[in-house]
N, C-alpha and C positions, 0 to 999 in steps of 0.2 A: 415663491415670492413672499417677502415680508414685510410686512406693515406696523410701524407704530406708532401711535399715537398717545398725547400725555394733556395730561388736564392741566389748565392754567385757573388758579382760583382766582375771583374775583376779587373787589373790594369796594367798599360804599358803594355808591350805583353801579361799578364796573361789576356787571355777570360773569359767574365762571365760564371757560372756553378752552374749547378742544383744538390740537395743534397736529398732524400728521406729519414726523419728522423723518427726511429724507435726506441719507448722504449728511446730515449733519445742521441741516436746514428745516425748518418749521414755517408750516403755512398752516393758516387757519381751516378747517372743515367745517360744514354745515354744522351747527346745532343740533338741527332737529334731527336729522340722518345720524349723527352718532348718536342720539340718545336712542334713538328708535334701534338702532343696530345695539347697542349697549342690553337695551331692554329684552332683545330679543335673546341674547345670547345669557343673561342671567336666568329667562326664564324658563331655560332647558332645563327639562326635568328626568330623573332617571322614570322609568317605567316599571322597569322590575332590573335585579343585579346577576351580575354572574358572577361567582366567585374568582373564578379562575382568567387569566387575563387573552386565554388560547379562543376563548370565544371572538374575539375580534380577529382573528386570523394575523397574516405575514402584513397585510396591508398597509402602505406606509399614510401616515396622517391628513386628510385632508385640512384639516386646521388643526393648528397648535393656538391656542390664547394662553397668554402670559399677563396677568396682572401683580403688579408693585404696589404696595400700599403701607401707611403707617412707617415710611422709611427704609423697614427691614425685616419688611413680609410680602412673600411671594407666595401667588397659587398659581399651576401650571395643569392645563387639560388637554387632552390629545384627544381629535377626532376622529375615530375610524370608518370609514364606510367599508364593512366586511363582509361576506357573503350570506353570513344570517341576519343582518339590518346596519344601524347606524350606534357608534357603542360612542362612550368616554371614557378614559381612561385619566384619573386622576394621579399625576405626578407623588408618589409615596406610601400609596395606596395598592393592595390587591386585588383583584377582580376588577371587572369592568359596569358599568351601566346600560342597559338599553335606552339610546335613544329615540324619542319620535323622527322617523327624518323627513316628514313633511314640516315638522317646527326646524328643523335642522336646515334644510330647504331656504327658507324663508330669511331665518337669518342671515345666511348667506348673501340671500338676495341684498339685504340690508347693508351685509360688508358692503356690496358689489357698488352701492351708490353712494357711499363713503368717500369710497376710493376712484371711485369714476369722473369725478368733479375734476 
């Protein structure tokens, strides 16, 4: 399943606002549940690195996030739940990260009410 969603920036009183666009169509989402999901997902941290990208095993991604920024810069991370834990694997990069997957968990959790609306 894929999800995106894009930022509308504000102006004078008008607050910025988040849009989940579907099929070509945009509706507004909660605020506070994308920033809370947002927040959750920047704050994954690696724990320690593997070099080698075979530590996450054949597993295909439980989440891929794709951010666009500044026009024409993108970062891409791939989520693995592998048989030794929860990795990232950043788009250009070698080796992989461990991740915590109870903060991994959780985030998810956070998509889950995003998207649930």
């Amino acid at each position: 399943e894929t999800f995106e969603f894009k930022k509308i920036a504000g102006s004078g009183e008008t607050p910025d606002k988040w849009q989940r666009v579907v099929d070509g169509k945009a509706t507004d989402v909660d605020l506070t549940e994308m920033e809370d999901f947002l927040t959750k997902l920047a704050a994954l941290r690696a724990q320690s690195f593997n070099p080698t990208t075979n530590a996450a095993g054949l597993a295909d991604a439980v989440l891929i996030a794709e951010a666009t920024y500044d026009n024409d810069k993108t970062e891409r991370v791939r989520f693995i739940k592998g048989d030794e834990g929860m990795f990232g694997v950043r788009e250009g990069e070698s080796g992989v990260a461990v991740i915590d997957a109870d903060s991994f968990a959780e985030t998810m959790k956070a998509l889950d009410a995003v998207v649930s609306d």
